[in-house]
N, C-alpha and C positions, 0 to 999 in steps of 0.2 A: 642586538646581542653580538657581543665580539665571538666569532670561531677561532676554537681553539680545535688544532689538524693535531688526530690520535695515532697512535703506532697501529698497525694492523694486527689484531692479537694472532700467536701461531696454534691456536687451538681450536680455531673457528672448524677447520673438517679432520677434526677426530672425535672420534665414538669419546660419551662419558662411561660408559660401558668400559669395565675391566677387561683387557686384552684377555684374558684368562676366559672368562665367561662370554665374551664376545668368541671366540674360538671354539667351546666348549657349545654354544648354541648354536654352528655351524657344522660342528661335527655331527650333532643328535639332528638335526632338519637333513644332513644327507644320509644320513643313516636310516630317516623314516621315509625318505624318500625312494631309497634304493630297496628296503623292506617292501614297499608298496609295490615296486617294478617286479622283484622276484614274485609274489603272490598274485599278480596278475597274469606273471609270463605261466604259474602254472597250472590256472585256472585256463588260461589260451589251448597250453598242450591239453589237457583234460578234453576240454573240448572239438577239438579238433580230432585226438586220438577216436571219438565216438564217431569216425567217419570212417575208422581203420578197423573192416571187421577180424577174426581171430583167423580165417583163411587166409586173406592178404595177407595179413602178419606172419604168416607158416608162411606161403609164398616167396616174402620178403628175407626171413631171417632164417629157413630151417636146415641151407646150409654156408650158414656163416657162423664161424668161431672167434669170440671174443679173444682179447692180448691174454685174458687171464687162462682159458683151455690152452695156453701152450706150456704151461707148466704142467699138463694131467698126467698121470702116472697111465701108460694105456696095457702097462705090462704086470698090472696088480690082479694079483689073480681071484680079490675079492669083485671087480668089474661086472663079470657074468651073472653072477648071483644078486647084486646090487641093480641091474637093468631086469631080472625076472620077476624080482619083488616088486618093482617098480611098475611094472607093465602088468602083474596082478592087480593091482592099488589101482589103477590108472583103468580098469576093467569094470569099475565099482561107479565111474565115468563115462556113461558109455554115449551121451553124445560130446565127449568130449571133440573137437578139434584136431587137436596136438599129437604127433607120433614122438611120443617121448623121448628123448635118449637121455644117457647117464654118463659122467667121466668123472673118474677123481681126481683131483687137484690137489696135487702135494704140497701140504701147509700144516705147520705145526700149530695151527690154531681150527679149532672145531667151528665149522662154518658151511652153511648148503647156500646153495643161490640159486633163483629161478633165473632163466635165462631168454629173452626172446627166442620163437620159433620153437619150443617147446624144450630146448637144453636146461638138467640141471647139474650142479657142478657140486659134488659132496668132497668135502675136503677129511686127507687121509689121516687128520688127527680126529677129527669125527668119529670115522670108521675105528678106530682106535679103542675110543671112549666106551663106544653104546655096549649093551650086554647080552641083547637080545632083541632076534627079527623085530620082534613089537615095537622097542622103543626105536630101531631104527624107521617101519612102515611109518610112527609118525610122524617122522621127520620130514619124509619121502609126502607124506599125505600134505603135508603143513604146505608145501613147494609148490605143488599141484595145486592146491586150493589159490596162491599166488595166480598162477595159470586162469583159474578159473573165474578170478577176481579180475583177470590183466594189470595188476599194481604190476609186473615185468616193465609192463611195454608200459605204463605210465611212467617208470621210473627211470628206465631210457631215458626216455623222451623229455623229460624233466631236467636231467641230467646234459642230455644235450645245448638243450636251449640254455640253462643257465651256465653252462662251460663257456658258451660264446658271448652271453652276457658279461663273465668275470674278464674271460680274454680280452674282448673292446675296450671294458673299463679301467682293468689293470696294463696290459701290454708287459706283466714280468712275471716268470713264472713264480716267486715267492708270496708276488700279491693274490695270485690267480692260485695257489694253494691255499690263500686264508681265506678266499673265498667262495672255494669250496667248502672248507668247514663252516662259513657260517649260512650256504646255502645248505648243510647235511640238519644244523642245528632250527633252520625254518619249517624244513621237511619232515621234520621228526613228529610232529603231531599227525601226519598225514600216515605214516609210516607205522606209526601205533596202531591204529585205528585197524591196517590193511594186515597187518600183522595177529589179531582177534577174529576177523572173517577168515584169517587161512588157518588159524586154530583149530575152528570150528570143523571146515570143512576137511582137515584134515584128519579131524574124530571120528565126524561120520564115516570116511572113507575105512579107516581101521576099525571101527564096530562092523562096515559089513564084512569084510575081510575076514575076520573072527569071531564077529559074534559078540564081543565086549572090547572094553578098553583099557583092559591091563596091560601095566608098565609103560604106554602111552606120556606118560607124566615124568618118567625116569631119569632120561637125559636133563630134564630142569631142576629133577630132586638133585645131582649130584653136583649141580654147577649152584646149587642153593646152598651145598655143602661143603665143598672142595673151596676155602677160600684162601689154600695156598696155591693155585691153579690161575687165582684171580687174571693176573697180566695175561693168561692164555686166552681165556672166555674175556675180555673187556670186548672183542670187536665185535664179539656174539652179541652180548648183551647191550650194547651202544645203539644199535640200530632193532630189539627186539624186546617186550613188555621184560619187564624184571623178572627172573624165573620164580620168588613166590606166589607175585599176581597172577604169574601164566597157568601157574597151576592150581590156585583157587579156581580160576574161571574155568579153563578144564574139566575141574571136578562139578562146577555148578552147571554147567552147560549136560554133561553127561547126565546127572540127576536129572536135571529138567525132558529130557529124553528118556529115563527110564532104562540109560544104557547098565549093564553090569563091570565092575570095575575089577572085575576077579575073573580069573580064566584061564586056560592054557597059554603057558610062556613057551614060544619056540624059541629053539637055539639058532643064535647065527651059522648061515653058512659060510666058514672063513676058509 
């Protein structure tokens, strides 16, 4: 058989695979791969943090102030009254841990945050909103229940670890902001959850306090209602159940307790 010498074809190493879809199957495999890094890295902290008990923790953080307490307003003279109620509520706790403090953070968006070492930071469009002790104690109660949960110190510590994940892996700060959001958007299930047990224990704490759990539920009835406000509460509600679910469950939680939903409203003291 006579040979006959072929041209070498130029397709022998490229994918038959659409550059498109070939691209588009490499995006989705690092995508589920770096999903799987973050869910690991936060089951790591989880565990680890169960080595950190709530004393060391105090120890560690209860005089340190996060970047965001250097905005607090420390010359608002709702402050005093805001750390008494606080430290009544916090009395209903009594092995608690935690020597409470309280600062407002001047922000035109209604916002509380629990804080390592027992700091919570109530923001002065908050203070603002509420209409009465009650509905503020639950707010105050809901922070404490965080506390008493440690979602704080887990969410640090979350936060930590996957900031220097994104750092490593982005090296720029625009990338290292998208992946922040889509480590906030991972964490969100985990955050729902921790956000229903500080419900709860925030209830209890306001039923002992009073006796019932009127207007408990207030602050969510009006950001349920107020939806020209919306842009204000988005940062509330982004990281917190939807305020009608929070308030069914509130209400079914208190029935199943046999709490009273009706009671004396105190006024704030402003």
């Amino acid at each position: 058989m006579r040979y006959v010498p072929k041209l070498v074809r130029d397709d022998v190493n490229v994918s038959k695979q659409h550059p498109l879809a070939e691209a588009g199957s490499l995006i989705v495999g690092l995508g589920l791969t770096f999903a799987a890094i973050i869910v690991v890295i936060v089951y790591m902290v989880d565990i680890v943090l169960l080595f950190v008990s709530p004393e060391q923790e105090v120890a560690m953080f209860e005089a340190w102030t996060p970047a965001a307490a250097n905005t607090a307003d420390v010359d608002d003279e709702r402050l005093a009254a805001l750390q008494e109620l606080t430290a009544r509520l916090a009395q209903h706790w009594p092995d608690s841990p935690y020597r409470t403090r309280v600062a407002i953070l001047s922000s035109d968006e209604p916002n509380a945050l629990a804080l390592p070492g027992g700091l919570i930071l109530i923001s002065s469009e908050l203070l603002d909103q509420v209409e009465s002790e009650n509905e503020l104690a639950f707010v105050i109660g809901h922070e404490l229940g965080h506390f008493k949960h440690r979602d704080h110190i887990r969410a640090l510590g979350r936060g930590v670890a996957l900031g220097i994940l994104f750092a490593a892996v982005s090296g720029s700060g625009s990338a290292s902001a998208l992946g922040g959001y889509i480590s906030q958007l991972t964490l969100r299930g985990f955050s729902r959850e921790q956000e229903a047990n500080a419900d709860e224990f925030g209830l209890q704490l306001v039923q002992r306090e009073y006796g019932h759990v009127a207007e408990a539920t207030r602050f969510f009835e009006r950001l349920s209602q107020d939806g020209g406000a919306a842009n204000k509460t988005m940062a509330y509600v982004s990281t917190h159940p939807l305020p009608s679910e929070r308030i069914d469950a509130l209400l079914q939680f208190a029935a199943s307790r046999g709490w009273p939903t009706t009671g004396e409203v105190r006024p704030l003291n402003r």
